[in-house]
C-alpha positions as YAML, in Angstrom:
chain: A
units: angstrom
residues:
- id: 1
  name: UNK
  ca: [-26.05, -0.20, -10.71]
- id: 2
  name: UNK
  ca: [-27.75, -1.56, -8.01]
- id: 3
  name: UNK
  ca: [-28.93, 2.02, -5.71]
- id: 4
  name: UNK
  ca: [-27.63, 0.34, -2.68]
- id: 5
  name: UNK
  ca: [-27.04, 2.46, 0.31]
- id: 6
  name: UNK
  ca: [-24.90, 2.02, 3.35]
- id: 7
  name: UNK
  ca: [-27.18, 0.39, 6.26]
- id: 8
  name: UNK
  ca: [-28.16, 2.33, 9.64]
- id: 9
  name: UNK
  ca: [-26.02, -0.67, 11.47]
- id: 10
  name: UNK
  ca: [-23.09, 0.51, 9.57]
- id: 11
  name: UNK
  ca: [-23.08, 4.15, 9.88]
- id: 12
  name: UNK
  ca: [-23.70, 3.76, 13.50]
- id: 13
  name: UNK
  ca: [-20.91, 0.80, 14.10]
- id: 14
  name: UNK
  ca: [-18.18, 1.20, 11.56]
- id: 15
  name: UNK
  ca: [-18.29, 4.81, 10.05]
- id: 16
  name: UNK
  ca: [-19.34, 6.90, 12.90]
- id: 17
  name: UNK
  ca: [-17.24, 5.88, 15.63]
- id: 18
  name: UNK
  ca: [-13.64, 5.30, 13.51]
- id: 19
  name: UNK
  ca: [-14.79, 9.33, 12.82]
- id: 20
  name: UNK
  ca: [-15.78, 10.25, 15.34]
- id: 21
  name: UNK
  ca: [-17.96, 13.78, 15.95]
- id: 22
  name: UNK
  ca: [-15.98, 16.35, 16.84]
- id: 23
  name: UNK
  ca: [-17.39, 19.60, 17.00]
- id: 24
  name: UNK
  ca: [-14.30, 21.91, 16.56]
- id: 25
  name: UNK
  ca: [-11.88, 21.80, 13.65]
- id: 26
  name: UNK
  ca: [-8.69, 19.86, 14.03]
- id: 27
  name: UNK
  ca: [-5.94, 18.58, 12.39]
- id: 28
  name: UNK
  ca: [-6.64, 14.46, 11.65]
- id: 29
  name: UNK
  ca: [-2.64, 13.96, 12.10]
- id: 30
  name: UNK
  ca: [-1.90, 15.31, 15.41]
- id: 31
  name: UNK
  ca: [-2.85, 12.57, 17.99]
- id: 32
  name: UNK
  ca: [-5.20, 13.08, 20.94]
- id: 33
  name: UNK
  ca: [-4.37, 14.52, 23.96]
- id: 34
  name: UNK
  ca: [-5.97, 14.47, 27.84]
- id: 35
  name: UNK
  ca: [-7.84, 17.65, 27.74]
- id: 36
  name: UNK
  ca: [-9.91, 18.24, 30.82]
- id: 37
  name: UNK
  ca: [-10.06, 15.13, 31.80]
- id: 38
  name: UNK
  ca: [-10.68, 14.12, 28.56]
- id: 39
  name: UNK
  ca: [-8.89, 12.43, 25.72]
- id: 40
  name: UNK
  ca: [-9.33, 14.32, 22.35]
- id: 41
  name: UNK
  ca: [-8.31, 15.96, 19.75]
- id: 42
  name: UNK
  ca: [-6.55, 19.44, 20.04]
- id: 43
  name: UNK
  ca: [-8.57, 22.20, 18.72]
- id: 44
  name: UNK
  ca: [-6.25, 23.73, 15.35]
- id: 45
  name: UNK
  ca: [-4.63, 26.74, 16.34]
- id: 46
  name: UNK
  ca: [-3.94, 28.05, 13.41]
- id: 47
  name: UNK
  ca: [-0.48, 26.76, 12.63]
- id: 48
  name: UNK
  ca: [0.82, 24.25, 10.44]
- id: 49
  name: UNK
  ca: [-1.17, 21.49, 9.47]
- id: 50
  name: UNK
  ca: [0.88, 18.36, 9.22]
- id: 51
  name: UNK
  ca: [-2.76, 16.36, 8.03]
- id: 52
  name: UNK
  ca: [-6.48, 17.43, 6.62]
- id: 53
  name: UNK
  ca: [-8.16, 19.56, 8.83]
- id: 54
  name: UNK
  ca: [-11.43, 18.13, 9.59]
- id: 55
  name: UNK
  ca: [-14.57, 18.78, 11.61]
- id: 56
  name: UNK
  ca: [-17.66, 17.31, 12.33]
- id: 57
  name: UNK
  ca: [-17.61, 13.29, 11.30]
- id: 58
  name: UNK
  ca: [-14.47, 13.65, 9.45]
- id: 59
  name: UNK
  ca: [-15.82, 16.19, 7.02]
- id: 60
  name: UNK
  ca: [-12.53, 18.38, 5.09]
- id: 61
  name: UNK
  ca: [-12.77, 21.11, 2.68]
- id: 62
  name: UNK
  ca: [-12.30, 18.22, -0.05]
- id: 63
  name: UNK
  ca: [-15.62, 16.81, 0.49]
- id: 64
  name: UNK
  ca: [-17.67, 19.50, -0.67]
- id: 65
  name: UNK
  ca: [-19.25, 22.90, 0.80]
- id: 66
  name: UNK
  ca: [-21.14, 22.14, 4.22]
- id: 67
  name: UNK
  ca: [-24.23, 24.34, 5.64]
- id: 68
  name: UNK
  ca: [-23.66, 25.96, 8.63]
- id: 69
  name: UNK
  ca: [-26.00, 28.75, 9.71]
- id: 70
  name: UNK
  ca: [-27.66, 29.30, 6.52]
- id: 71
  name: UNK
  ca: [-24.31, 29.58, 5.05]
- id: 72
  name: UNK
  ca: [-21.50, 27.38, 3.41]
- id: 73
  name: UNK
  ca: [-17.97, 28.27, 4.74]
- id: 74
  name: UNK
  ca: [-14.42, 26.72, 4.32]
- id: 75
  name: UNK
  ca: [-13.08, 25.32, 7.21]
- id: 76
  name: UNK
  ca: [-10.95, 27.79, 9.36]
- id: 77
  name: UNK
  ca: [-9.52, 28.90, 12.54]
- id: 78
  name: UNK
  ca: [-12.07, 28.76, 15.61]
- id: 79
  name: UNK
  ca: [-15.15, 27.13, 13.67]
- id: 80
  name: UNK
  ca: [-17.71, 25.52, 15.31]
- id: 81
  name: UNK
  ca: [-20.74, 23.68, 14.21]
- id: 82
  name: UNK
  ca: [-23.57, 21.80, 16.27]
- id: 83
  name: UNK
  ca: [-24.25, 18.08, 16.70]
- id: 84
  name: UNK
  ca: [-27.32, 18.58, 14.47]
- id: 85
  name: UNK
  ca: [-25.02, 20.14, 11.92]
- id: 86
  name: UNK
  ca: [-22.89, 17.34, 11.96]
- id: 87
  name: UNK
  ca: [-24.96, 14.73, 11.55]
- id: 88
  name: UNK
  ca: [-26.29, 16.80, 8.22]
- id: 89
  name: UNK
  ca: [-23.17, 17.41, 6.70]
- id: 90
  name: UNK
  ca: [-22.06, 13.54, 7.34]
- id: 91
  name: UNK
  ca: [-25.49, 12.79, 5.30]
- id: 92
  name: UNK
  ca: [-24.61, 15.26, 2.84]
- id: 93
  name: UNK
  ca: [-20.81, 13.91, 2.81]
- id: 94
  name: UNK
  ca: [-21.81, 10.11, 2.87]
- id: 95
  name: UNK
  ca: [-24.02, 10.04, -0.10]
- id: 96
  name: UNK
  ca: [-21.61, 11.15, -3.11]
- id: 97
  name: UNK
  ca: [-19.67, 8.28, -1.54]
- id: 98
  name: UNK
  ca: [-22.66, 5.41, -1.92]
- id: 99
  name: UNK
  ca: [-23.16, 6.53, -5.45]
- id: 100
  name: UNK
  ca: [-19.67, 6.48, -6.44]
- id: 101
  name: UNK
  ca: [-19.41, 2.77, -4.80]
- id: 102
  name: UNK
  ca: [-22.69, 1.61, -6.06]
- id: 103
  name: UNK
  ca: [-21.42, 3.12, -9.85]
- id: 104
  name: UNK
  ca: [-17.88, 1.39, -9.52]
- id: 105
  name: UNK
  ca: [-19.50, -2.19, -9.07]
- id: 106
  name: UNK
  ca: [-20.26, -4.63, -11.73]
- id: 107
  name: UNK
  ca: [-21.28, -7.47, -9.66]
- id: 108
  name: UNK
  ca: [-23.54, -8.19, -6.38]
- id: 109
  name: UNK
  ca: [-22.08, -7.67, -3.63]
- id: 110
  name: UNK
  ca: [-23.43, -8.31, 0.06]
- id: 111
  name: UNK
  ca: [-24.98, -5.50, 2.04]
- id: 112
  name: UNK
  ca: [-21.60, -5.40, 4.73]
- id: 113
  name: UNK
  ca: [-19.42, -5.30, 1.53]
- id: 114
  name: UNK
  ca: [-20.98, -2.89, 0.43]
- id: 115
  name: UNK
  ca: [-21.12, -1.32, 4.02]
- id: 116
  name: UNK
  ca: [-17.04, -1.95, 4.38]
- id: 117
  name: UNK
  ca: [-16.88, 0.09, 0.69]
- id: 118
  name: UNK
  ca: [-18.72, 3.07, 1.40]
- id: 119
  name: UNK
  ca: [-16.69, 3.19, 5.02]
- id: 120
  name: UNK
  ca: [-13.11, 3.23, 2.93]
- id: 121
  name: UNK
  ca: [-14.28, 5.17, -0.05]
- id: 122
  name: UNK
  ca: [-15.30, 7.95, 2.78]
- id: 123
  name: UNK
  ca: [-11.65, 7.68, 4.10]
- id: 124
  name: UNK
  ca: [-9.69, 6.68, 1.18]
- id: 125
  name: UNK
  ca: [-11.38, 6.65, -2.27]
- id: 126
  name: UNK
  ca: [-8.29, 5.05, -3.97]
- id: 127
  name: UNK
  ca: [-8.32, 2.32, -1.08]
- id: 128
  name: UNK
  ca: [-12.01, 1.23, -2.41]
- id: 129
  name: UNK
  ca: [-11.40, 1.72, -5.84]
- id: 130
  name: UNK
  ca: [-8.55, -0.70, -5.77]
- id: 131
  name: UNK
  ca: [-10.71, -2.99, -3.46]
- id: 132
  name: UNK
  ca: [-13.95, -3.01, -6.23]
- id: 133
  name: UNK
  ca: [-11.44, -3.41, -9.50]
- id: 134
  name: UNK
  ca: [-10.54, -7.10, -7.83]
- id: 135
  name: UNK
  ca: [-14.32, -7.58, -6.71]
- id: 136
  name: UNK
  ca: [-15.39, -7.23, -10.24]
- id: 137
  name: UNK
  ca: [-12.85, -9.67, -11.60]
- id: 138
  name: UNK
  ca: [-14.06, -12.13, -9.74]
- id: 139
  name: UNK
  ca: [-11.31, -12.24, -7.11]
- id: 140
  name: UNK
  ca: [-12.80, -10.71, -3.71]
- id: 141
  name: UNK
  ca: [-10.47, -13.07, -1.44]
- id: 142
  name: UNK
  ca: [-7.90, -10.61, -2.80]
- id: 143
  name: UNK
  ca: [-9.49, -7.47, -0.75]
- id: 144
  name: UNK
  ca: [-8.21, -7.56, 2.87]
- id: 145
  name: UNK
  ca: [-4.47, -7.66, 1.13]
- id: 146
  name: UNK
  ca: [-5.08, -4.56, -0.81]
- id: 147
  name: UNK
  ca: [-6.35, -2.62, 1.60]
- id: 148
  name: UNK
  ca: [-4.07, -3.29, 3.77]
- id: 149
  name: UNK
  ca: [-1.79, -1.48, 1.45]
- id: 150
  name: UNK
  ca: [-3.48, 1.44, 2.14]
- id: 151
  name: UNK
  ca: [-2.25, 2.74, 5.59]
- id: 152
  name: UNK
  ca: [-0.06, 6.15, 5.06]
- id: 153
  name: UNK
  ca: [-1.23, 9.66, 5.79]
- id: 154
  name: UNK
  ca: [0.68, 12.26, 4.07]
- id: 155
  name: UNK
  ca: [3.88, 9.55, 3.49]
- id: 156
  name: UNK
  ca: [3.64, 8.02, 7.21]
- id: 157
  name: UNK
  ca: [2.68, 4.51, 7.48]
- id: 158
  name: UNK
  ca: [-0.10, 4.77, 10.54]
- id: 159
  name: UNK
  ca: [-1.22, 2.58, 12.95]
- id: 160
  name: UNK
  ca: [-4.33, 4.05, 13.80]
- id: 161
  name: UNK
  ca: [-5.15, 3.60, 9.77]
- id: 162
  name: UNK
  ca: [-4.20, -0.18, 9.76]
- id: 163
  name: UNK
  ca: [-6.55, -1.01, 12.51]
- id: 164
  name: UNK
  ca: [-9.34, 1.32, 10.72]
- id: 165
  name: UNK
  ca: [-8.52, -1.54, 7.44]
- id: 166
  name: UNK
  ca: [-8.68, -4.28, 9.67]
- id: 167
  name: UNK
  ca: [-12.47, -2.58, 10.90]
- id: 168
  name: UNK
  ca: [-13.32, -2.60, 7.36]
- id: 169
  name: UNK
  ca: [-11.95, -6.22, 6.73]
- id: 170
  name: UNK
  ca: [-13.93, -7.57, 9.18]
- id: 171
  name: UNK
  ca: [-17.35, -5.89, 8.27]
- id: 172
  name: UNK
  ca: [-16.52, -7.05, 4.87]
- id: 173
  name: UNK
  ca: [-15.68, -11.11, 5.70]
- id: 174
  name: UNK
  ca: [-19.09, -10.47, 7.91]
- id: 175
  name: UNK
  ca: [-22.18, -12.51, 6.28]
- id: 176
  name: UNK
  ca: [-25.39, -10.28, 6.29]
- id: 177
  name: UNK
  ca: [-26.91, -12.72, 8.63]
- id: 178
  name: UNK
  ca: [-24.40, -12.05, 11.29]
- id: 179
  name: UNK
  ca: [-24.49, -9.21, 13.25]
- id: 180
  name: UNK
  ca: [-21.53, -6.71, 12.21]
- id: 181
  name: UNK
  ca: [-18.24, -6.65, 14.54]
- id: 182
  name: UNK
  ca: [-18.22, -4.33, 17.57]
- id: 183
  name: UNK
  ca: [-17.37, -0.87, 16.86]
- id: 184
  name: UNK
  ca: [-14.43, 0.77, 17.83]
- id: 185
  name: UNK
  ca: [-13.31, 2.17, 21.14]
- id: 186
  name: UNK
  ca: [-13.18, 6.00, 21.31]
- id: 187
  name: UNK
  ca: [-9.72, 6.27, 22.86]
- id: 188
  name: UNK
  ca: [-8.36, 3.56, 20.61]
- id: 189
  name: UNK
  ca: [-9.43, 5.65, 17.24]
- id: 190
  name: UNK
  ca: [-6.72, 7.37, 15.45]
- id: 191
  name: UNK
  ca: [-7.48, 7.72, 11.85]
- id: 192
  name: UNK
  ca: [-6.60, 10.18, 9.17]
- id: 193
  name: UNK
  ca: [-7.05, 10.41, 5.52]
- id: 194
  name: UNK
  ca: [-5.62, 7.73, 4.04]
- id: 195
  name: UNK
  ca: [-3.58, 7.05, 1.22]
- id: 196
  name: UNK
  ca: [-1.90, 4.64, -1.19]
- id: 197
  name: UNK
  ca: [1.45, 3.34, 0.80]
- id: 198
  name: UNK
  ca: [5.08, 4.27, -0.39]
- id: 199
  name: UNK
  ca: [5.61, 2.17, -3.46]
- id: 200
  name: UNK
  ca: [8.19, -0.68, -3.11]
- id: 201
  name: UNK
  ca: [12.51, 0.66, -3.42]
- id: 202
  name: UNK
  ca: [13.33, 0.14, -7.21]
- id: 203
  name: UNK
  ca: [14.65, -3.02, -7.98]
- id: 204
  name: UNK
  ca: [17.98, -1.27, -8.39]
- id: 205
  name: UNK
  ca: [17.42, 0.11, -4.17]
- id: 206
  name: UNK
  ca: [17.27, -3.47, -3.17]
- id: 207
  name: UNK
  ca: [19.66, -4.93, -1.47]
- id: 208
  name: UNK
  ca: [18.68, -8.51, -2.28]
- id: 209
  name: UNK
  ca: [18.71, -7.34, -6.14]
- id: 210
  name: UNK
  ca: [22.06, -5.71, -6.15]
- id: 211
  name: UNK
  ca: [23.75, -8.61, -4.34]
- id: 212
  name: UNK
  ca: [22.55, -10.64, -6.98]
- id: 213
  name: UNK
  ca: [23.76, -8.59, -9.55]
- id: 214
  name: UNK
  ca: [27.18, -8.54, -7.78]
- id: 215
  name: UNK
  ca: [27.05, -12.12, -7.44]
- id: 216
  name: UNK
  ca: [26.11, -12.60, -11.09]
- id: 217
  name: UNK
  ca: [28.89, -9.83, -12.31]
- id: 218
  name: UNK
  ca: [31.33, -11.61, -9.90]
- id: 219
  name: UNK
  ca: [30.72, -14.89, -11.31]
- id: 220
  name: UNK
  ca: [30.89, -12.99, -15.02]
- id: 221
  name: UNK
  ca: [34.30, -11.52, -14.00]
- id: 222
  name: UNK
  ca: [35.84, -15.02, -12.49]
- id: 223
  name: UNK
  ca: [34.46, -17.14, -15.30]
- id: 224
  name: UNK
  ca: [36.47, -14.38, -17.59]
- id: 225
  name: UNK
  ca: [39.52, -14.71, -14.89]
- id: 226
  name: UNK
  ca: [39.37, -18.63, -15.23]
- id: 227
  name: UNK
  ca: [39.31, -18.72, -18.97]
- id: 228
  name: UNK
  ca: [42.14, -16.46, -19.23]
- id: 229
  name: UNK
  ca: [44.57, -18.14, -16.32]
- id: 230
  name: UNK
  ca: [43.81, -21.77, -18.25]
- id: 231
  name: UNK
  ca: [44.44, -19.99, -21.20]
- id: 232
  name: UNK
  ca: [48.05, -18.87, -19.91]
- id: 233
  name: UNK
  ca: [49.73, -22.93, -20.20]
- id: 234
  name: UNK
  ca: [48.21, -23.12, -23.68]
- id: 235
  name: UNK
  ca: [49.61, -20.18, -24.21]
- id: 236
  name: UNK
  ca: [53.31, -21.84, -23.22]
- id: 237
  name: UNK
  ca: [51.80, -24.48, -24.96]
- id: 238
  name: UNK
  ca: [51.64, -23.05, -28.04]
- id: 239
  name: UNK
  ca: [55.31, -21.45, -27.78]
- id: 240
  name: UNK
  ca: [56.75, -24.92, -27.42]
- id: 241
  name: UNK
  ca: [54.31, -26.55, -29.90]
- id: 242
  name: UNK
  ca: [55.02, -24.05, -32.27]
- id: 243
  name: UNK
  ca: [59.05, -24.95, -32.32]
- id: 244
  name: UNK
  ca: [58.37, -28.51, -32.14]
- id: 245
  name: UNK
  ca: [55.77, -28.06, -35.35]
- id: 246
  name: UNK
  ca: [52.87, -30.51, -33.62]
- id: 247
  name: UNK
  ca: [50.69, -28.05, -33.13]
- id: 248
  name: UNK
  ca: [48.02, -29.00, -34.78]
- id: 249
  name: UNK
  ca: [47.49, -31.86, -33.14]
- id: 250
  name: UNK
  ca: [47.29, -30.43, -29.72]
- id: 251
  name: UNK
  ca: [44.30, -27.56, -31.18]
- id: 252
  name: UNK
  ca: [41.43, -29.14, -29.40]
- id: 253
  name: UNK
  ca: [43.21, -29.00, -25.91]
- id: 254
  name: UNK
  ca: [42.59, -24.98, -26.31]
- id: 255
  name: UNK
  ca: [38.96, -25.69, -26.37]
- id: 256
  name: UNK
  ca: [38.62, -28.26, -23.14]
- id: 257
  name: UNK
  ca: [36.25, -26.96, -20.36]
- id: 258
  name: UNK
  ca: [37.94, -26.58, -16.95]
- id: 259
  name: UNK
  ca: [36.27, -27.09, -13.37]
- id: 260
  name: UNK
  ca: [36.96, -23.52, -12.66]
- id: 261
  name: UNK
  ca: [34.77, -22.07, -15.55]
- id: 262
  name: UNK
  ca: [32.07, -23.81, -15.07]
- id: 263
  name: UNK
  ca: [31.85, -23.60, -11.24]
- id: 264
  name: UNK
  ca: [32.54, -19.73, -12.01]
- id: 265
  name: UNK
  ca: [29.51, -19.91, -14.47]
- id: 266
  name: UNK
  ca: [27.30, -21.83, -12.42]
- id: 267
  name: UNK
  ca: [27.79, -18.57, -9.94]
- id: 268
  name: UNK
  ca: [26.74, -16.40, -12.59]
- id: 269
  name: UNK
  ca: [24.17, -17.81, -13.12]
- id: 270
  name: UNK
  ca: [22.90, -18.09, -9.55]
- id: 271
  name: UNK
  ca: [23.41, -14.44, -9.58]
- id: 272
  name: UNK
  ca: [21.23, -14.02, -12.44]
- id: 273
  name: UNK
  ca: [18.59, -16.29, -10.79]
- id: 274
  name: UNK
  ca: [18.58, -13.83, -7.25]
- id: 275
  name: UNK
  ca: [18.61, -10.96, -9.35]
- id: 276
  name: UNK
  ca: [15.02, -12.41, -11.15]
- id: 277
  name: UNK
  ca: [13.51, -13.30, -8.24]
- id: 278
  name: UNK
  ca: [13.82, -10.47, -6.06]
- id: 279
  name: UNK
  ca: [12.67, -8.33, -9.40]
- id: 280
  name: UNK
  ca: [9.79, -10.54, -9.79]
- id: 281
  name: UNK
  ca: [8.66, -9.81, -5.72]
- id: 282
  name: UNK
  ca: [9.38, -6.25, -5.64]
- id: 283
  name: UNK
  ca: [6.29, -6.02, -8.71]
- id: 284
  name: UNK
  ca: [4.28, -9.00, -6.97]
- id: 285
  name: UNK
  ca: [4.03, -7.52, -3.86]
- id: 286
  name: UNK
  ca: [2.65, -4.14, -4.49]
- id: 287
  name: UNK
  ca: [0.33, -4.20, -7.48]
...
């Protein structure tokens, strides 16, 4: 534990802007609109929520009580808080968010990791989490894939949420000698709660898998086919064998391979093989 703390540069570049202050409460899943002039969010009116309502820099009811007045309210219908306020309750929302990053790691890490850390912990925990478990195994060229894996809001892959990773990807690849990427664009920022992506379609959903296992079944059934049509002239075989009394002699013509079973095998087998692979993607791909 190394009591870092997410720098002023940060706050002010990455976290703050992708947030964004907005002094009313809305719903983080319903996309900006021109509003006087102005493109923002719509003010919640009270009906459905289809994301996290949120207020302030991103602060929800899931982060923990805020002060507002002298008092500590849920978020509802029609709030409204100060700039002042919001700046406190991002301080008093940021924090639990440093410690919990700062506890997680095992190793050093540079000041914009750390920066690009504390900026997805605040909007996905799970994204961070996932991000510090390959950081302290030694395998941090790993990160920008896995947290590119976290993009959905409420089961919808969103865009707004893959440029927010991209954001954090490039504060993170940043050396702490370089000043830290430009921050985002106001009317470019669209960027709800995040969470894990859909997992990957069994490997029973895939298409890939099941043709393989058709193939492979296919090839089972006409290896099965060919062995019993070569068996049918033995079987004549036999019948005239049998009243000429040579039969033994002719026993090991029963047992002689034909082209047709083994292409037919050879098929199942490729089956098999497409059947493996795609298996062995669908878990690769999305661990």
């Amino acid at each position: 534990m190394s009591d870092m703390r997410m720098s002023a540069q940060a706050r002010a570049k990455l976290t703050e802007p992708w947030e964004e202050c907005v002094l009313y409460v809305y719903d983080d899943k319903v996309g900006k609109r021109h509003i006087d002039g102005k493109l923002q969010y719509p003010e919640w009116d009270g009906g459905a929520v289809r994301g996290t309502l949120t207020i302030g820099f991103g602060h929800t009811d899931a982060a923990g009580s805020m002060k507002v007045s002298g008092v500590y309210p849920h978020i509802v219908k029609g709030l409204r808080i100060t700039r002042e306020q919001a700046d406190q309750i991002f301080d008093d929302d940021i924090a639990p968010c440093e410690r919990a990053v700062d506890r997680a790691l095992k190793v050093a890490v540079t000041q914009h990791q750390f920066d690009a850390l504390v900026d997805t912990w605040f909007n996905c925990p799970a994204a961070s989490l996932a991000a510090i478990r390959l950081i302290n195994a030694g395998n941090s060229r790993a990160v920008p894939a896995k947290l590119l894996q976290y993009t959905s809001s409420r089961g919808e892959h969103m865009e707004g949420l893959v440029h927010r990773r991209a954001a954090e990807i490039a504060w993170f690849n940043t050396p702490d000698e370089a000043e830290g990427p430009p921050p985002a664009q106001p009317d470019a920022i669209f960027s709800p709660k995040a969470e894990r992506n859909a997992p990957p379609k069994g490997i029973l959903a895939s298409k890939q898998a099941i043709a393989g296992l058709t193939t492979g079944a296919g090839g089972v059934f006409t290896t099965l086919q060919q062995i019993n049509d070569a068996a049918e002239p033995l079987k004549a075989a036999k019948q005239n064998l049998l009243e000429l009394g040579v039969l033994d002699h002719l026993a090991v013509i029963a047992h002689a391979p034909a082209i047709g079973i083994a292409i037919a095998a050879a098929i199942a087998v490729l089956g098999v093989f497409v059947f493996l692979d795609r298996r062995a993607k669908l878990e690769n791909d999305h661990v």
